[in-house]
N, C-alpha and C positions, 0 to 999 in steps of 0.2 A: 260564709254563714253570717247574717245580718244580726241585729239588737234581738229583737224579737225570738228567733232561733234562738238565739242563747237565751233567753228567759225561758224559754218551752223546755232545750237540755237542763236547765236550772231546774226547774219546777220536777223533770222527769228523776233525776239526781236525787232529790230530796224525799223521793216519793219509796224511791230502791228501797231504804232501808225496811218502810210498812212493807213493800209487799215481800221482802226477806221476811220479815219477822213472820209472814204468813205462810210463807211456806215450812217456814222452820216447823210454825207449832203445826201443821197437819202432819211434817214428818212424824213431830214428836207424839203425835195422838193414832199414828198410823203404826209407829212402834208399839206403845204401850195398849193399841187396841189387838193390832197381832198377838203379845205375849201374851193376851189375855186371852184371845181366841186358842192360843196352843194351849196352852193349861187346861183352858175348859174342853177342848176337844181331846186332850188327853186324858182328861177324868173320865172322860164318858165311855172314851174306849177300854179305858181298861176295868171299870165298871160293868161294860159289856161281856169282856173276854172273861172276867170272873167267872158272868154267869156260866158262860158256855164250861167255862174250866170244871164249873161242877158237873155239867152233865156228862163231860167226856170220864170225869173221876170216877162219877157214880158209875159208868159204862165198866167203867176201869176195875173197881171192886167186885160189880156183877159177876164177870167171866171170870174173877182171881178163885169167887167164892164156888161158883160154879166149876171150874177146874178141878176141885176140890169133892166133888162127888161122886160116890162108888157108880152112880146109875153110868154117870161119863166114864171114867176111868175103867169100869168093866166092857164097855163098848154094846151094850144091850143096847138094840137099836131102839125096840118098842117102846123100853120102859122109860132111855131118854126121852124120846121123842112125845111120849106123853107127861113126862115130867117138864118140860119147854113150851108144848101146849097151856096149859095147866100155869103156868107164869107167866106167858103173855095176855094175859087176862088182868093179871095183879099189875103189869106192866105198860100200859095202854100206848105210851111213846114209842114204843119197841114193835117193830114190823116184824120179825122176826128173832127166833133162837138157835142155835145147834150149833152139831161137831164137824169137825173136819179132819179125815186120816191124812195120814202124811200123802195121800198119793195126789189130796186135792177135793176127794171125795166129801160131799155131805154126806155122813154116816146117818144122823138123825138129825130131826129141820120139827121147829114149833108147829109150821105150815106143812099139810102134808100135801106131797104132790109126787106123782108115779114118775114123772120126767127125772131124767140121772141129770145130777150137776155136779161139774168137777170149776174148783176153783184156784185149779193148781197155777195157773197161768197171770194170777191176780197178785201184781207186785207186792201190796200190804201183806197177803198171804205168805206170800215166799221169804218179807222182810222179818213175820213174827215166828217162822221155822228157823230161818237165818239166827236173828239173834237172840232166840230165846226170850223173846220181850212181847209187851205191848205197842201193838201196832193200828194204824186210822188209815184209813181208805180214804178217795176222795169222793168226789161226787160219784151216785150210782142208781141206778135206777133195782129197784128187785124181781128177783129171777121169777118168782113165782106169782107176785103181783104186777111187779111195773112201776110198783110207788116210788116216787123220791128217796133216797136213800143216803147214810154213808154209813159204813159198816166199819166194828171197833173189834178187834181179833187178840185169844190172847192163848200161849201155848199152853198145854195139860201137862206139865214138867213132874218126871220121875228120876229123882237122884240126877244123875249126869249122865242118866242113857239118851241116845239121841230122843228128838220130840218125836210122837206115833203120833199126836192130835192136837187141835186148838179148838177151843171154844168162840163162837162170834157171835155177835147180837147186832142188828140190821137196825138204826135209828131212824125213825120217822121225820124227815126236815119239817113236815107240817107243825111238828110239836116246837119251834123256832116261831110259831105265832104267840102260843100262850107264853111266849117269854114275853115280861115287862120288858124289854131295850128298850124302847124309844123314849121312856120316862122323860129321863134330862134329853133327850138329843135337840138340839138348838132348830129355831125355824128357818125353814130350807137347806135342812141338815141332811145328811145319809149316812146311813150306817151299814153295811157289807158285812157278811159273816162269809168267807172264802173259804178254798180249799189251795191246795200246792199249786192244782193249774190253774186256777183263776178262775174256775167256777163260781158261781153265786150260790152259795146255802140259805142264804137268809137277807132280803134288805129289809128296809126301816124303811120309812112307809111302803106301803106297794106290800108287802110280805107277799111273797107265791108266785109272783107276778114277771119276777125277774130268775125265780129258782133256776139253774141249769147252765145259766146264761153267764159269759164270760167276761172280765171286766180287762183292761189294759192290762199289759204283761207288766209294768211299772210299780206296779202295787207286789206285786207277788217279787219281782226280781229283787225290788230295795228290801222290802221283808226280809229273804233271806241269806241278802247279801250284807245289812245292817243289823245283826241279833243286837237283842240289848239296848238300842238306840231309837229314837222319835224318828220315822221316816217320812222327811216331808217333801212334797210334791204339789205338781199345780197340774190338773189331767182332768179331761172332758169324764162324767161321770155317763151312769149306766141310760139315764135321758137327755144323756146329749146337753148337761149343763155346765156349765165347766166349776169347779171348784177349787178352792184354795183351801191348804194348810189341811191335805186327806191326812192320818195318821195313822199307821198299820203295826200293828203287835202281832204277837204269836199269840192265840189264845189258851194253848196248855202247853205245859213243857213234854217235849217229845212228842209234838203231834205238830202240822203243818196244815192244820187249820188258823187263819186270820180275821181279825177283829181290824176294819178299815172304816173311820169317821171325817169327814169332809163337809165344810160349807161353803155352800154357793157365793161367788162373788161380788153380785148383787146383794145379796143379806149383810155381807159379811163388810163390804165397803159401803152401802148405800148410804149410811149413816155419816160416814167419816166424808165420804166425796161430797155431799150434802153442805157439811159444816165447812168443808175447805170453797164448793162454789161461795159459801154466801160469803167469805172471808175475803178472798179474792173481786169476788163482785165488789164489796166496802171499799176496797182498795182502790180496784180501778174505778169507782164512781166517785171517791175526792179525788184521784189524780185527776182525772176526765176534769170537774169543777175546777182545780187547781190551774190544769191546762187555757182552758176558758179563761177564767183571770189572767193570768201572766197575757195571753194571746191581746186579749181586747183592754183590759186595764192596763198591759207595759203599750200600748200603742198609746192609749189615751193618755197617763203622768209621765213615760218616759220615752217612748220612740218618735212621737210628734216633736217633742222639744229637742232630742238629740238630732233628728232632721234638723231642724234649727239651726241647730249649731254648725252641722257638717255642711251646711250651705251656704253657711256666713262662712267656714272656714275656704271652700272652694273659691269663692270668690277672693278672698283673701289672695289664694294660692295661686290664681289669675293675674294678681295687679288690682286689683281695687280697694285699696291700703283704708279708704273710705269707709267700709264696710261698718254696720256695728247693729251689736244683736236689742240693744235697749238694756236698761235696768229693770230688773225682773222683781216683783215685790217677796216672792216665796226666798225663804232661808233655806233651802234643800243646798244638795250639793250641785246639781243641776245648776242652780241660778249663782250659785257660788263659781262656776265653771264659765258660764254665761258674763259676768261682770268680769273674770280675770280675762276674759278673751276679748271684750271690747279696750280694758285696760293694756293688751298684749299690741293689739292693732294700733291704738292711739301710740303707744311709744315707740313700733316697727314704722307709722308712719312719721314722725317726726326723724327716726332715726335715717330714713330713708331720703327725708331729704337733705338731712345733713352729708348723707354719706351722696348725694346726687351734686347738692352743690362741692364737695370736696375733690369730686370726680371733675366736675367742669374745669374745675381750678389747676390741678395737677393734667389732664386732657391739654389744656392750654399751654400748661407750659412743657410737657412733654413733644407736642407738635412742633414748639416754634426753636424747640435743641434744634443744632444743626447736624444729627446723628441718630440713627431707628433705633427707639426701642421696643420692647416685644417682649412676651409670658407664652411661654412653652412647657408642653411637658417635659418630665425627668429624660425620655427617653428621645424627645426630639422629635416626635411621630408627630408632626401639624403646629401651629400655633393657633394660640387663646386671644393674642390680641398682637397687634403689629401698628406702628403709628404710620400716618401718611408719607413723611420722607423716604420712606421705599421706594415711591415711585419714582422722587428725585433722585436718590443715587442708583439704584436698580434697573430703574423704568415699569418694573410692577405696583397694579394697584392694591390696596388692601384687601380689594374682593377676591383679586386674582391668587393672591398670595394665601388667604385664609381658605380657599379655595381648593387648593392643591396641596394637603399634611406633605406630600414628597418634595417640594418644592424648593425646599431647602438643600436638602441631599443633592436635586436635578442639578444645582447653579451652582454647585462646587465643581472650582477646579480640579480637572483629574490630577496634578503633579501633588495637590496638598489633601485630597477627599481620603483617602486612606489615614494620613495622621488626625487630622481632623474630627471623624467621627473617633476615633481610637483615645482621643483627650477628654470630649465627651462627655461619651458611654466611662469611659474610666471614673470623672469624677461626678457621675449625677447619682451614684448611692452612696460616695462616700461622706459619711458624716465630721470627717476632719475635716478635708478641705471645703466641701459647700460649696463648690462653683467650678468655675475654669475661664482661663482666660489665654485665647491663643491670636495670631494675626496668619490669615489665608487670601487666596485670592478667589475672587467667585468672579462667575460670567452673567455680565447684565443683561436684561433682554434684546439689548443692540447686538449681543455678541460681545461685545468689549469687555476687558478684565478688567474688575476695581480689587483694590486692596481694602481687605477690610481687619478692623479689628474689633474682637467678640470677646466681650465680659461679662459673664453671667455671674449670680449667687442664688444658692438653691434659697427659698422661702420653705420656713417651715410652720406648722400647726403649734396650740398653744401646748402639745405633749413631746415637740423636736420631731416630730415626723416629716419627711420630708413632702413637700407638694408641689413644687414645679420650678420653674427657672425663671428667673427673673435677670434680662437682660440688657443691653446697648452695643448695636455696632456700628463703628466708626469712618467713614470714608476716610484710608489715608493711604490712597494710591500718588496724593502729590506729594507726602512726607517720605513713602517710599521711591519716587522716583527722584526726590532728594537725596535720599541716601543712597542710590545706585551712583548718583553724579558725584556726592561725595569718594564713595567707596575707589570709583574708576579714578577722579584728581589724586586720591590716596595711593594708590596702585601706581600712577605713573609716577607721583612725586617719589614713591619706594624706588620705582624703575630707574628714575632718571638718578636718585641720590644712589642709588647700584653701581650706575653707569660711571657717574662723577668719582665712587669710591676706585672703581676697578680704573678708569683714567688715573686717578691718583696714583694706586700704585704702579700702573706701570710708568709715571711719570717719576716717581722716588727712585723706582729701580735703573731707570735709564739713566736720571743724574746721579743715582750714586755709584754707578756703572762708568760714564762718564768722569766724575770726579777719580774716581779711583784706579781709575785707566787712565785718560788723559792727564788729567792736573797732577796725578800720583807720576807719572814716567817722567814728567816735566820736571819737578819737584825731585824726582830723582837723579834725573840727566843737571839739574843747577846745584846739589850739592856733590855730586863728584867732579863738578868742573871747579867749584870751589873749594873742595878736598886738594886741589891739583895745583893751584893757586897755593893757597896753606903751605903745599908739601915743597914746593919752588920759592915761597917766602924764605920758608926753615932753613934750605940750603945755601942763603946769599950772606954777605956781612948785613948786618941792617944798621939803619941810622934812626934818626928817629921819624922817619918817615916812614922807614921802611916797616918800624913796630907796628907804627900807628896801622898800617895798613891788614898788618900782620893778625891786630886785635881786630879790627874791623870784619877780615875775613873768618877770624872764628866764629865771632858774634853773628856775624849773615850764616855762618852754618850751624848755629844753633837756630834761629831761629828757622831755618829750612827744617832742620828735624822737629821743629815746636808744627809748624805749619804743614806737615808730615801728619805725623800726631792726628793734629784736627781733621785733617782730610779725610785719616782712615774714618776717625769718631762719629765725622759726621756724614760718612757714607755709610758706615753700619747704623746709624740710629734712621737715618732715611729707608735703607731695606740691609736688612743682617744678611752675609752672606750665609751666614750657617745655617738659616732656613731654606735655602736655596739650596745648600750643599748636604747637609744632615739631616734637613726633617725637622718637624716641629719638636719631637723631645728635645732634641739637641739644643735646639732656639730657644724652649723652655728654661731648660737647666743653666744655658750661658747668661740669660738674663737673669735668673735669679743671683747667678754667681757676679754677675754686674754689681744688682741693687746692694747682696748684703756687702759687697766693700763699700759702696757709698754708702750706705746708710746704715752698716753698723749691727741690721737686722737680720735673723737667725733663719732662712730656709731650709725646707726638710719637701724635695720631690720625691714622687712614685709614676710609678707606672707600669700598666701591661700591655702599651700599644708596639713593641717589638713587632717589626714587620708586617704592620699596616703603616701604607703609604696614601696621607689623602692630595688633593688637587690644589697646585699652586693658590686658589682663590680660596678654599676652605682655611689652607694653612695659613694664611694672609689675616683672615680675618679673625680667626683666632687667636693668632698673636698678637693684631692692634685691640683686642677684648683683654686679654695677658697684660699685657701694656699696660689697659688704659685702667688696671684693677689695682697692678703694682704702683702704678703714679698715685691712687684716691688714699693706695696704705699708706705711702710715705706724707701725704699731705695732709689726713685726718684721721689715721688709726691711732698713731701712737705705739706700734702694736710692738712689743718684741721679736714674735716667732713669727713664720709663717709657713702654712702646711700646701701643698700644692697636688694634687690628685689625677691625673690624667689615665682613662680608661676607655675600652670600648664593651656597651653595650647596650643588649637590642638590634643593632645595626648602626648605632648612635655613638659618635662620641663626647663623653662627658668630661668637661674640664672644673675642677673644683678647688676654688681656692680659699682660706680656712686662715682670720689671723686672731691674735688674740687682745685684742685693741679696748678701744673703747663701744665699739658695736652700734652698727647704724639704726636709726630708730626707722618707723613704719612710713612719719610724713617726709623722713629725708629719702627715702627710698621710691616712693610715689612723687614726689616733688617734681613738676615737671618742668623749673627752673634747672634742674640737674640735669644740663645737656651732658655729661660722662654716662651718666647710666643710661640717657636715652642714646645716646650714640652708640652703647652696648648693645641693647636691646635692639635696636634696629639693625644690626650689625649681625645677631643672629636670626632676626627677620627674616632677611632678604636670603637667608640660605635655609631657609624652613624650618629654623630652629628658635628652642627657648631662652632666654637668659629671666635668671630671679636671683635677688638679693635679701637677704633676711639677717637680721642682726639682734642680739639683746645686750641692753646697755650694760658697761663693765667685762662683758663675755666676748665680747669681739665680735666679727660677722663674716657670715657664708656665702660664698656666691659659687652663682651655676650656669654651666654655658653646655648645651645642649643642641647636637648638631647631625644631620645625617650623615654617613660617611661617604655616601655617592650620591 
């Protein structure tokens, strides 16, 4: 829907309310013209029915009075019959008078006629036998003339013997002329005098015209299905006119003759539809005008200038920053709209080349990094921009790569594409971290693998929304194949310092195997040759040569046990046999039992390794770990106690040793001038286990040697 369109809905909006207001007031004139129409069509009718009410009364009183006379009550036919002649003379509306016996018979008749008439079979007759009352016929033609009729019947009552007779008198409908009704009846009105079946007695105008004649069964059914009540209806009348607001009453009580008043549609609305065309005509001839305006004057002050603007804007919206509408002389809001738009453009163009030169500037030096970087979405689906060193380290060009949103995904390596996107996808909605930064390998378009490493952080809007990835990834497949060369020199310097340890010890254990075999038998075999000596001294005279030698030979066998001694000491501190022979607890507990004679200090072992047995090189190297723990306490704890732990679990076993010293700080622990803790540490290395030292100063320090047991 364009400008213009909405000024025409505008104009049509404004307009609703007149032609509401116009329909309102016909409703409201079409109300109060109705009630007015019912009132006045009820005055009339019941105006009407009055009259008729008296004729049927006076009907009513005739035959009460006449019931009342010896001529009737004696049943003398002649002298009634000429007494009822004799009164329809006085009577001129009256076609008729006389009796009727109970069998039906007219006993005496005003009209004389030789013909027998029985009117037993005539329901009003049978109604005023029935109930003793006054009774009306409805329409009826008469027996002896033919004339229009309705006949008013009433019984000859003697005490409570049944009725013998009723008197009747035959009304002329003709005499329904000389009645005023139509005085008030309104123009294009009808007025219907009925009977129960819907005969016609009487209309207004027409009188005679319509007598006999039967009108809609609608009139007669609400009559007597609504006593008491206004019956209104909307039904074609007796010339086929249709009318509105008929009204039907009873017009006497106890009798089922009707008074029905109706006017024609045309009379009755011409007036009011009249006032509502011309009201609505008003209406829609300023909307019409109003229309016309908005159409040709919003084109002329505002749709030509709005063009304007949407044209200056489109170009604008093109790329031509250039654009500008002029300074307009009108103060409207238009020319107000107009100057803030050439004002909008003037500072989008300057802005534009500010933001084009900053682009070149950052362009440039993004290019000439030695590493891609790149704006992608959250989701990784394509890139937004990719700098030209893709093609150097990749061998793809920027078209190629922008080219292809999966392109990315395609060049991961399959051993790392599963964690990869899975670091991603994990941090590109999350608002704490904002980014990610992993290293993979991807395959160039030679085929060959680079190492790469990928550091994104999410950019967000000026509300922390987030809006895409903002990247750099790094060629460092030579810093990783650096580090594989390192790692491998690492591994074998591990291997070969393995190698050298496990030579060690079996080179301790052979000399101290050696020493303690050889040098010990020898050592053995020279003091019992000089025990033997000694005991051959004892037995001789001696002189003083002979003491001297005497002394001499004790002395060399002291010192053979001194040298004894040593041999053992320093065959067990080379390789204990009791690791060999007992098991590392045992090896444990005798060196603790060593150090606290030497040094005075309090050990307290445990254990629950009963009956695991590990392999000569485990046990080896756990105890030069033991060793090399109890040497650092005697030379820099200080410590009095010490608490010693040995357990198996997990499949691990844990050796833990607890003193209560002075406690190693964090840099003497990391210090990696501390060849003890690193010969620790490497010590459980090479057997795929851990060693950690933790201290707090004053409280002593922890250590922990963690090992697999196979």
């Amino acid at each position: 829907m364009n400008l213009r369109d909405r000024l025409v809905c505008l104009v049509l909006l404004a307009a609703l309310p007149s032609l509401g207001m116009a329909l309102y007031t016909a409703m409201e004139e079409n109300r109060i013209e109705r009630a007015h129409m019912e009132a006045s069509t009820l005055r009339v009718t019941r105006l009407a029915a009055g009259d008729i009410a008296q004729v049927v009364e006076g009907a009513r009183q005739l035959l009460i009075g006449l019931a009342q006379l010896p001529e009737v009550r004696q049943g003398n036919a002649s002298v009634c019959s000429d007494l009822f002649s004799h009164l329809l003379k006085q009577y001129p509306y009256y076609v008729n008078l006389g009796v009727i016996n109970a069998r039906g018979d007219i006993e005496c008749s005003g009209l004389q006629s030789d013909m027998p008439i029985n009117l037993a079979r005539r329901a009003y007759v049978r109604r005023a036998f029935a109930t003793r009352s006054f009774a009306v016929s409805g329409y009826q033609t008469e027996d002896f003339t033919g004339t229009p009729i309705i006949n008013f019947v009433y019984p000859v009552l003697t005490g409570s013997e049944p009725v013998k007779a009723a008197v009747f008198v035959a009304l002329d409908l003709a005499w329904f002329r000389k009645l005023d009704l139509a005085t008030q009846l309104p123009a294009g009105g009808e007025l219907l005098v009925l009977d129960y079946n819907g005969a016609v007695l009487a209309r207004y105008p027409d009188t005679g015209k319509w007598v006999g004649e039967f009108v809609p069964a609608e009139l007669v059914v609400l009559a007597s299905m609504r006593e008491g009540e206004n019956s209104l209806v909307k039904i074609y009348g007796l010339d086929a006119v249709k009318r509105y607001g008929i009204t039907t009453i009873r017009a006497a009580y106890e009798t089922n003759i009707y008074v029905s008043v109706g006017i024609s549609e045309e009379d009755f609305f011409g007036r009011l539809n009249t006032a509502y065309a011309k009201n609505i005509g008003g209406v829609a001839l300023v909307t019409i005008l109003a229309l016309l305006a908005a159409w040709f004057g919003g084109d002329i002050f505002i749709v030509r200038r709005v063009k304007q603007l949407v044209g200056a804007t489109n170009l604008l919206a093109s790329g031509d920053l250039s654009v500008r509408i002029g300074q307009l002389q009108d103060r409207d809001e238009l020319a107000m709209l107009a100057n803030s738009f050439d004002d909008m453009a003037r500072s989008l163009e300057q802005i534009t080349n500010q933001v084009r030169q900053a682009e070149a500037k950052y362009r440039t030096l993004v290019e000439q990094i030695p590493m891609i970087t790149y704006i992608a979405p959250l989701d990784k689906s394509g890139t937004y921009y990719i700098s030209p060193q893709v093609e150097t380290i990749l061998g793809f060009s920027q078209k190629e790569w922008l080219a292809d949103p999966e392109l990315w995904v395609k060049q991961l390596h399959h051993d790392h594409c599963e964690n990869v996107l899975a670091t991603v996808f994990r941090s590109s909605p999350s608002p704490a971290e904002g980014g990610f930064r992993c290293e993979y390998r991807m395959v160039a378009k030679d085929g060959s693998a680079r190492w790469i490493r990928d550091e994104a952080v999410v950019v967000r809007d000026e509300l922390g929304e987030p809006q895409f990835f903002q990247g750099i990834m790094l060629d460092i497949t030579e810093r990783k194949r650096a580090e594989e060369q390192l790692k491998s020199s690492h591994e074998k310097l591990r291997d070969f310092a393995e190698h050298i340890e496990i030579v060690r010890e079996e080179e301790r254990t052979w000399i101290a195997r050696e020493i303690h075999d050889e040098l010990g038998q020898i050592l053995t075999g020279l003091k019992m040759d000089i025990s033997l000596i000694e005991k051959k001294l004892t037995g001789i005279p001696l002189g003083d040569s002979a003491h001297f030698l005497l002394r001499r030979t004790r002395s060399m066998k002291d010192l053979i046990d001194s040298t004894i001694q040593a041999v053992r000491r320093i065959s067990t501190k080379l390789r204990p046999g009791i690791l060999n022979d007992l098991g590392l607890l045992a090896a444990v507990e005798w060196q603790a039992a060593e150090f606290q004679n030497r040094m005075g200090v309090k050990f307290k072992v445990s254990s629950d390794m009963d009956g695991i047995g590990l392999d000569e090189r485990r046990s080896s190297a756990v105890f030069r770990i033991y060793q090399e723990l109890l040497t650092n306490i005697a030379r820099h704890a200080n410590a009095t106690e010490v608490t010693i732990r040995l357990e198996q679990r997990n499949g691990r076993l844990m050796l833990t040793v607890r003193d209560n010293g002075k406690g190693i700080t964090p840099e003497e622990s990391e210090n990696p001038k501390s060849l003890g803790i690193l010969g620790m540490r490497e010590r459980a290395l090479l057997l795929g286990g851990k060693f950690s030292i933790k201290g707090k100063p004053g409280k002593g320090t922890a250590a922990t040697v963690s090992i697999p047991i196979s």
